[in-house]
N, CA, C, O and CB atoms as a CASP TS submission, in Angstrom:
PFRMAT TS
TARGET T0000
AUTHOR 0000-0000-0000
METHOD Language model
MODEL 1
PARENT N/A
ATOM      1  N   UNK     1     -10.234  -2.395  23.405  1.00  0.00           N
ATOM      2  CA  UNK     1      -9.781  -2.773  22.072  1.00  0.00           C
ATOM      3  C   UNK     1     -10.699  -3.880  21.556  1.00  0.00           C
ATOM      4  O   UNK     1     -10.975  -4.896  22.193  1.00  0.00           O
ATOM      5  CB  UNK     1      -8.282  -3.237  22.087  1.00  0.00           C
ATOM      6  N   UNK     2     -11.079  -3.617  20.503  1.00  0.00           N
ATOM      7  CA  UNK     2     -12.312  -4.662  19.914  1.00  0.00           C
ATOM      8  C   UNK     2     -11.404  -5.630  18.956  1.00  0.00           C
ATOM      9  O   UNK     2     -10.924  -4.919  18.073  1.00  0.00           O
ATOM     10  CB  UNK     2     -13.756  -3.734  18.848  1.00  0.00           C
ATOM     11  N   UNK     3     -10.913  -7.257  18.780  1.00  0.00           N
ATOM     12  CA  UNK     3     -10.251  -7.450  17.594  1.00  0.00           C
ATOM     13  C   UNK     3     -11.787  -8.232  16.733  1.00  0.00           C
ATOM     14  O   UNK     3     -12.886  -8.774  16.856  1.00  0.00           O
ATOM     15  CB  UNK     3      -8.602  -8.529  17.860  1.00  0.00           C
ATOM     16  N   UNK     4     -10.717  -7.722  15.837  1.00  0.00           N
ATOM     17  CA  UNK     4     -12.137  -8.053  14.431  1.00  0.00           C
ATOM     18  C   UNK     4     -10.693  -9.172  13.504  1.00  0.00           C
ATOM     19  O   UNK     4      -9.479  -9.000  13.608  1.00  0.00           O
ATOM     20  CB  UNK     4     -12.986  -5.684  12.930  1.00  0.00           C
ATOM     21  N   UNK     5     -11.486 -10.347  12.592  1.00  0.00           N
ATOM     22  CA  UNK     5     -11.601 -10.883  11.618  1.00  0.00           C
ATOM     23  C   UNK     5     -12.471 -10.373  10.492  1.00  0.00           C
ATOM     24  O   UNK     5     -13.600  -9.910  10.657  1.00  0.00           O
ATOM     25  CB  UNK     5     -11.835 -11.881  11.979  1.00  0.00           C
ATOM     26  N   UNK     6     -11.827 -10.504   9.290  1.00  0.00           N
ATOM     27  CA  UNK     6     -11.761 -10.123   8.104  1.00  0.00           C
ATOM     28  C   UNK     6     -12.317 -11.122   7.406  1.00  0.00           C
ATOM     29  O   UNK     6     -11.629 -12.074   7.776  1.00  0.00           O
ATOM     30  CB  UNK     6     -10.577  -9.778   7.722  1.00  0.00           C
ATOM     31  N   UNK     7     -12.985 -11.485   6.757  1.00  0.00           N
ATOM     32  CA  UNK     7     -13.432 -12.372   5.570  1.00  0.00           C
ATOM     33  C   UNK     7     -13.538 -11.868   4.142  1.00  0.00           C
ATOM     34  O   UNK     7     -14.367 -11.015   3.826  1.00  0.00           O
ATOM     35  CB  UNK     7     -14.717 -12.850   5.855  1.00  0.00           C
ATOM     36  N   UNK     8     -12.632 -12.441   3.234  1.00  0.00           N
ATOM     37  CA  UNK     8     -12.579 -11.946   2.187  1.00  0.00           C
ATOM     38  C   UNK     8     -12.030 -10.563   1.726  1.00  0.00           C
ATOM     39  O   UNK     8     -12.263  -9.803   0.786  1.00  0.00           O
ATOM     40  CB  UNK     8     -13.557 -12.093   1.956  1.00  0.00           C
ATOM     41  N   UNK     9     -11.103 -10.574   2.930  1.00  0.00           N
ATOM     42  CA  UNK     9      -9.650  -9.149   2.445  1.00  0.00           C
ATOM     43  C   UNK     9      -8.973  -9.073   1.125  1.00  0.00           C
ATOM     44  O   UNK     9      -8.329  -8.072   0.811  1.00  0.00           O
ATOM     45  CB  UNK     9      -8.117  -9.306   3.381  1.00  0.00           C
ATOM     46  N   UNK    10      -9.115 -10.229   0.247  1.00  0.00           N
ATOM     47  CA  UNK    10      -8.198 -10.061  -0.841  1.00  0.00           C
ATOM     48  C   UNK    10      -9.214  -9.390  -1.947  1.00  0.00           C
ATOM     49  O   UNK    10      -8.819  -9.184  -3.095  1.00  0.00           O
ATOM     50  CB  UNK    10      -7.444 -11.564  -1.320  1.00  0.00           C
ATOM     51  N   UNK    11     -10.666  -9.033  -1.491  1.00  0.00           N
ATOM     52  CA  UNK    11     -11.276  -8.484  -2.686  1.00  0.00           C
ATOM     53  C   UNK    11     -11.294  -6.622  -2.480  1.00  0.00           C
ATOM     54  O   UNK    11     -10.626  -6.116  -1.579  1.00  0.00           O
ATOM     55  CB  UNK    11     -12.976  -9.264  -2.820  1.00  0.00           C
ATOM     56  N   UNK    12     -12.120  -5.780  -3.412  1.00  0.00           N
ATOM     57  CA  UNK    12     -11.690  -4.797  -3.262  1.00  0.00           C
ATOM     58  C   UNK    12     -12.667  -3.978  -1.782  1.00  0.00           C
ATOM     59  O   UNK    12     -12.360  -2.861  -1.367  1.00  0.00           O
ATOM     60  CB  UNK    12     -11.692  -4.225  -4.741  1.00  0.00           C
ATOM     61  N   UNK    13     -13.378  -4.491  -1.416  1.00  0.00           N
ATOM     62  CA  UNK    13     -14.215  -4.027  -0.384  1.00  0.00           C
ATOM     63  C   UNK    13     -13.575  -4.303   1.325  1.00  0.00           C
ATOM     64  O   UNK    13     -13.492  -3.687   2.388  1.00  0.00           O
ATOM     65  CB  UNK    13     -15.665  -4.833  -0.684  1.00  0.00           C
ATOM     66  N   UNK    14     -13.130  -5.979   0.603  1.00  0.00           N
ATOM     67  CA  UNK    14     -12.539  -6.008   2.150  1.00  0.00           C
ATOM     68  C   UNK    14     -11.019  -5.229   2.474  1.00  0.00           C
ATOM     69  O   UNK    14     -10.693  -4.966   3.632  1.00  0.00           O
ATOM     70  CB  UNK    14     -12.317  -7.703   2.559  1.00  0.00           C
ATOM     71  N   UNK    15     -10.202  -4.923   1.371  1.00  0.00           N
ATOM     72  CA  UNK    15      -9.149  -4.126   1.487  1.00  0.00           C
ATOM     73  C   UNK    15      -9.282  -2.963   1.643  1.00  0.00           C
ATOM     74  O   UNK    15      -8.304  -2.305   1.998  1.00  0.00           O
ATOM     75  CB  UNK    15      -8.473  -4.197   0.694  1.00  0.00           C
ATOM     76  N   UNK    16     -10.648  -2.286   1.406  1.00  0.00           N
ATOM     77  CA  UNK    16     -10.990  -1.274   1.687  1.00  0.00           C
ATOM     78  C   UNK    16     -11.435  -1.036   3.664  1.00  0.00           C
ATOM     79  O   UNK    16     -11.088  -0.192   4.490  1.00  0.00           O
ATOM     80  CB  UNK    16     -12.072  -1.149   0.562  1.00  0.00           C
ATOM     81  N   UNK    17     -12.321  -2.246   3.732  1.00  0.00           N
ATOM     82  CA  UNK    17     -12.386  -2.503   5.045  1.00  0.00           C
ATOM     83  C   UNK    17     -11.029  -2.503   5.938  1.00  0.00           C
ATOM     84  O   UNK    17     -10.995  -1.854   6.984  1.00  0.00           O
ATOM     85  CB  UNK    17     -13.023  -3.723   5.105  1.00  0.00           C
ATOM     86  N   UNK    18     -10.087  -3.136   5.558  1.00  0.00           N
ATOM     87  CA  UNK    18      -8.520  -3.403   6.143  1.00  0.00           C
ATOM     88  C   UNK    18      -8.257  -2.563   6.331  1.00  0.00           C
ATOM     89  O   UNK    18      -7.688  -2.687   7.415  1.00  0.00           O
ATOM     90  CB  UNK    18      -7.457  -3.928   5.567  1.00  0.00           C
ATOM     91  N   UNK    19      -8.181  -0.746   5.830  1.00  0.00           N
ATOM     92  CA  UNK    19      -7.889   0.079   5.537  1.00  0.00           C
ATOM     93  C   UNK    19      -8.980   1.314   6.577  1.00  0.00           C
ATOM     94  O   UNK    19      -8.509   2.313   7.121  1.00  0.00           O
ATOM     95  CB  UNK    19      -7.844  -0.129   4.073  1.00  0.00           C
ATOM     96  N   UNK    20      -9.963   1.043   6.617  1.00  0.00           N
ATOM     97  CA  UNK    20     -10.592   1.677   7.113  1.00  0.00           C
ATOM     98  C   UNK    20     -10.453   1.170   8.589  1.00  0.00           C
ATOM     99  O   UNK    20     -10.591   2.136   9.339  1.00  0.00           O
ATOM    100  CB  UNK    20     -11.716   1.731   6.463  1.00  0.00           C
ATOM    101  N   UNK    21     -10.188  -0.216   9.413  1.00  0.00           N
ATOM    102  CA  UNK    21     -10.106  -0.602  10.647  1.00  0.00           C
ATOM    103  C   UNK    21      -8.503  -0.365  11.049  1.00  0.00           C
ATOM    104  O   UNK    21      -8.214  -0.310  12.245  1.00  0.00           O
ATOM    105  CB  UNK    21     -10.664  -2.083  10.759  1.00  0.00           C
ATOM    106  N   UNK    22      -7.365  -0.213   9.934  1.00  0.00           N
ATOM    107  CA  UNK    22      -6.183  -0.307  10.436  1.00  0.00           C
ATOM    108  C   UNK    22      -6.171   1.807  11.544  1.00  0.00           C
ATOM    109  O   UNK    22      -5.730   2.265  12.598  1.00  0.00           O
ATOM    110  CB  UNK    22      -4.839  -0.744   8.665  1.00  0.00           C
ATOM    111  N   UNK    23      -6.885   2.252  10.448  1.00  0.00           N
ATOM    112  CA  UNK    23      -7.041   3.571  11.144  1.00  0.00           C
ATOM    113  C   UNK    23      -7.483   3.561  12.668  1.00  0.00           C
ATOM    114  O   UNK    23      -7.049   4.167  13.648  1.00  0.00           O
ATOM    115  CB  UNK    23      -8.068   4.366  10.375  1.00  0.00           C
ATOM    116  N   UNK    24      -8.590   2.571  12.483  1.00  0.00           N
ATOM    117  CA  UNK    24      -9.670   3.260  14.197  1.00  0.00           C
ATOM    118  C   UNK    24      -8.880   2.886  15.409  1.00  0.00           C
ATOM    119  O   UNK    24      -8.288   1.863  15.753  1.00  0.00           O
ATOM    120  CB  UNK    24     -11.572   2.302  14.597  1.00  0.00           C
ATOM    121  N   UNK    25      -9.027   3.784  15.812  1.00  0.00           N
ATOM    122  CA  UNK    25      -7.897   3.459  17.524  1.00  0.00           C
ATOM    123  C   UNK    25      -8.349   2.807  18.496  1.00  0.00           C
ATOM    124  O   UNK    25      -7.767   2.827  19.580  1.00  0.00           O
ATOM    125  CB  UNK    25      -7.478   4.719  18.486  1.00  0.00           C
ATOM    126  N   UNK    26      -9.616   2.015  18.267  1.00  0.00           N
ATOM    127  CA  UNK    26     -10.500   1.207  19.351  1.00  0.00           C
ATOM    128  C   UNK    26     -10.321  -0.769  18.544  1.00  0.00           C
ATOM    129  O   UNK    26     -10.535  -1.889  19.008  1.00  0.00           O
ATOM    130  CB  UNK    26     -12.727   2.119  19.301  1.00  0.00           C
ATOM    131  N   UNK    27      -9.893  -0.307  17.364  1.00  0.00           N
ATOM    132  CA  UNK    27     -10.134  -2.079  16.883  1.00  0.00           C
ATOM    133  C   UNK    27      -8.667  -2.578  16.256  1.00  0.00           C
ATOM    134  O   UNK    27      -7.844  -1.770  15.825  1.00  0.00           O
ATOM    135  CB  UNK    27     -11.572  -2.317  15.365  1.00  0.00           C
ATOM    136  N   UNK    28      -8.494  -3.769  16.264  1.00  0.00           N
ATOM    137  CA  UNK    28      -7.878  -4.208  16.133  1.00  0.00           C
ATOM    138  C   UNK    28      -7.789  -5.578  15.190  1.00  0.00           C
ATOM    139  O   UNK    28      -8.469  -6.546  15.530  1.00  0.00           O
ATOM    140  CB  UNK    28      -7.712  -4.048  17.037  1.00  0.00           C
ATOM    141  N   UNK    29      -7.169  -5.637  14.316  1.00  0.00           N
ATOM    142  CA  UNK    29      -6.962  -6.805  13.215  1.00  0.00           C
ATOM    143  C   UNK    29      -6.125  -7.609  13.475  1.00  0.00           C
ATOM    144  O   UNK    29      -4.932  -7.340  13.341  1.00  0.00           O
ATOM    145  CB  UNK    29      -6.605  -6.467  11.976  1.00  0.00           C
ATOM    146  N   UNK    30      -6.680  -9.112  14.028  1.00  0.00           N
ATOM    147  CA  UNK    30      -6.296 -10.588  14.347  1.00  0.00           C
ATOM    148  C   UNK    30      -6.452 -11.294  13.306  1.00  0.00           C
ATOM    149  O   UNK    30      -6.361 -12.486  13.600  1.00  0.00           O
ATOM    150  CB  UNK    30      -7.021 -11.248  15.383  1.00  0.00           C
ATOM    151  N   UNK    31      -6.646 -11.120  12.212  1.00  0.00           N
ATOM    152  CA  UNK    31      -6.874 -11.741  10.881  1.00  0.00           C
ATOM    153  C   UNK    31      -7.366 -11.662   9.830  1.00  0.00           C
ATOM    154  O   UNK    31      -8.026 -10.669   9.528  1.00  0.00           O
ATOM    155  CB  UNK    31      -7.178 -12.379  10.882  1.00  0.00           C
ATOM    156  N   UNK    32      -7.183 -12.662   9.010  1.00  0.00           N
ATOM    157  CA  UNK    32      -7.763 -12.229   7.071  1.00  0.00           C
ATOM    158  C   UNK    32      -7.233 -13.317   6.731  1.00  0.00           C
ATOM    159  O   UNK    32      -6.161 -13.920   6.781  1.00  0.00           O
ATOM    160  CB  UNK    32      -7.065 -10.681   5.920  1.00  0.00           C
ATOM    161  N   UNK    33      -9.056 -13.475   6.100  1.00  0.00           N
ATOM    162  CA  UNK    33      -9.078 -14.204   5.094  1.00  0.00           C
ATOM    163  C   UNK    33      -9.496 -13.866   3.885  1.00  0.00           C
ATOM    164  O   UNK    33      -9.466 -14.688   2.970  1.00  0.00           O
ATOM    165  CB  UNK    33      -9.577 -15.029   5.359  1.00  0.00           C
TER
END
């Protein structure tokens, strides 16, 4: 499991990013900013 941080989730790329990592079954989201 890889966890990843987010920088700049509230714009439209990183919510797109949020969205694209909540899918992958290897990573994992520990945060956002």
């Amino acid at each position: 499991m890889l966890n990843t941080l987010i920088v700049g989730a509230s714009g439209y790329a990183g919510a797109e990013l949020v969205t694209y990592i909540n899918r992958h079954p290897h990573m994992n989201i520990t945060a956002l900013t």
